[in-house]
C-alpha positions, 0 to 999 in steps of 0.5 A: 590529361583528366583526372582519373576518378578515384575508386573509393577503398571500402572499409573491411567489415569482419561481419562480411567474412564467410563463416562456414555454419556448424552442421546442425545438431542430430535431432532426437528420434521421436521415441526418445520424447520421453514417453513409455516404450513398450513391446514385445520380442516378435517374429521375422518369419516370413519377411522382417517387415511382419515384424514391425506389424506384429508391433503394431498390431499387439498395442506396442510402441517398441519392439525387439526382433532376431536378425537370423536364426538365433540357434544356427551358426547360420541362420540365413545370410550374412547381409541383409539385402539393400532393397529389404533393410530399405523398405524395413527401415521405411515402414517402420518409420511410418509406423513410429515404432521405437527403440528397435532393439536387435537380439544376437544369436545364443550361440555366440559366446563372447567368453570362450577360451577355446580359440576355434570357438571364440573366432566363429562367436567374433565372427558370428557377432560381428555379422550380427552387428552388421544386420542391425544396422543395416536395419536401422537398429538402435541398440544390439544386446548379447549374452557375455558367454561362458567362461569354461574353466578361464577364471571371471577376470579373464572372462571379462578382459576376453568378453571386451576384446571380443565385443572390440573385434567383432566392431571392428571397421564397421560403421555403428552410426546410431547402433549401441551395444547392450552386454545382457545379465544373465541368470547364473546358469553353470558358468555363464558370466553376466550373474553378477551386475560388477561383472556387466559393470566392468565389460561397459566400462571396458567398451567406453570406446564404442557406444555401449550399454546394458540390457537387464533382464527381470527374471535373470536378475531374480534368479541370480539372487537379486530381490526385486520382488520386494520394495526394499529389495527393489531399492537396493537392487537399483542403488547396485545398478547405479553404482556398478553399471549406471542407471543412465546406461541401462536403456533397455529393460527385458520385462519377464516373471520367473518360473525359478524362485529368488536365486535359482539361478535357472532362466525360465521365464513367466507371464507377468504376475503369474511368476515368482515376481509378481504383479505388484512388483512390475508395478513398483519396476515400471512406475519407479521414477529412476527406471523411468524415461522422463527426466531428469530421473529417468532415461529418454527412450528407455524400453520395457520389451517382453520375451514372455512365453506364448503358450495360447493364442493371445497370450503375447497381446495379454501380456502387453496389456499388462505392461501398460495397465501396470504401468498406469498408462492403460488409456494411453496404450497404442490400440491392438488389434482384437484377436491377434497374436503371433501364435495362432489356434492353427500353429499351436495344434501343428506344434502340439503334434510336432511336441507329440512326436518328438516326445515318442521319439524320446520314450523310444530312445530311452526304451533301447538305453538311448541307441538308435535303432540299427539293423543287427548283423547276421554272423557267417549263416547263423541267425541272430536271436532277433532274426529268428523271433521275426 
């Protein structure tokens, strides 16, 4: 019988074992490449997608918009359709606009103690939540509430629990939650930054942050006007908060001077802040967004009052003139504004109106006018007068 030839044994080569590869890491949105963002807070009326060319149009490179009425319970539906949150999150893509930032409605208080309050606040954010994204959205800031008669630690506890709730089986992927301050108004919680501090410690299990607001933090008696009171200003974020927490700034002057405690907000440099002051914030190297100081990504967004036609495009501009950066802004286009000539008269004449409205309820000791009953055939002094 031959030979049957022998089959050679290869040698195990630990090169040869299949290893699976690691799934490669996220790579960094293009806004976070260190460079300024700036923007403005613009409308979504008519469709979502105007607000992304009102961005674009006014010079800015971020922006910050309402997923709904942000005075309504509600303020339109619950959920975005799939085909509008696609082409939002598509054109916005195309127009390299970033951060977005999402800000929930002012009904909501996160703070209540009023059970029937707190679930619609819980409810209301988590819908909130839901829109942003939907949308794409990369942070969602919100006001903490009002604590009532509950005392601040109570609030916080319950602030924390809520914001826990309202996540609750949602999918945030890339969206963080950002706890705003607040002015200090009656008794909001927020004013003072250990309070924002322990809500973000109290949320390290979801991805969160804060949001500081300029014209809140000078009402609530925090002196940012000034250099040294600057300095001690951020020596406080960092130690309640973190500064590494802290990726969006709301830039706003004050019509209210130092601890006022009332949120009205200003054109920047013609409020009690001032002009040099901004200019001090946005050049700081810690409330920068290059490193190693500064934040990647970290945004400077307007809520600024547009009372003429041009007023939103003027206060971008300044935004990047005080920020050194005037030839590198994005170019805006000449004569745009989100408030035109037409629907600043038709909101002149609604004020108008409503102000009649006013002086004729104060006129009848703020009763509505009704028809006064005439008694069993007797005419009524007003009845004879007409």
């Amino acid at each position: 019988m031959p030979e049957q030839p022998v089959t050679p044994v290869a040698e195990f080569d630990p090169e040869d074992e299949y290893r699976p590869e690691p799934p490669p890491e996220p790579v960094p949105p293009a806004w976070m490449d260190g460079s300024r963002r700036i923007g403005i807070h613009t409308s979504i009326a008519g469709s979502y997608l105007n607000a992304l060319d009102s961005a674009q149009r006014l010079g800015c490179n971020a922006l910050q918009i309402f997923s709904s009425s942000p005075r309504m319970w509600q303020g339109g539906p619950s959920r975005i359709p799939d085909v509008d949150a696609k082409a939002f999150r598509a054109r916005r893509e195309e127009l390299r606009l970033g951060p977005l930032v999402v800000h929930a409605n002012y009904l909501i208080n996160l703070a209540a103690a009023q059970p029937m309050l707190r679930t619609r606040s819980i409810q209301a954010f988590h819908d909130e939540i839901v829109r942003a994204v939907a949308l794409g959205g990369d942070f969602l800031v919100v006001h903490p509430g009002a604590r009532g008669e509950s005392t601040p630690e109570r609030a916080v506890a319950t602030i924390i629990e809520s914001v826990k709730q309202a996540a609750r089986r949602v999918p945030l992927g890339g969206l963080r939650i950002l706890i705003e301050n607040t002015a200090g108004m009656g008794t909001a919680m927020g004013s003072r930054l250990e309070e924002v501090g322990e809500i973000v410690a109290g949320l390290d299990s979801l991805p969160s942050g804060a949001c500081l607001d300029t014209a809140h933090l000078f009402a609530a008696g925090y002196d940012i006007k000034s250099e040294a009171g600057l300095a001690s200003t951020i020596d406080v974020i960092d130690r309640t908060i973190g500064l590494d927490r802290v990726p969006v700034f709301h830039v706003n002057d004050s019509k209210i001077p130092l601890g006022g405690r009332v949120d009205r907000h200003e054109h920047i440099g013609a409020g009690k802040i001032g002009a040099e002051a901004f200019r001090r914030i946005l050049t700081h190297p810690s409330l920068g967004s290059a490193p190693p100081q500064g934040v990647p990504g970290r945004a400077f967004l307007l809520e600024t009052p547009i009372d003429d036609p041009g007023d939103d495009r003027r206060n971008v501009a300044t935004l990047w003139d005080l920020a050194g950066l005037k030839e590198q802004a994005p170019p805006a286009e000449k004569g745009f504004s989100m408030l035109t000539a037409a629907a600043k008269k038709m909101a002149a004449r609604f004020s108008k109106r409503k102000a009649k409205t006013r002086v004729a309820a104060a006129g009848r000791g703020g009763q509505l006018s009704r028809p006064t009953k005439r008694l069993s055939g007797k005419k009524t002094k007003r009845h004879r007068r007409e």
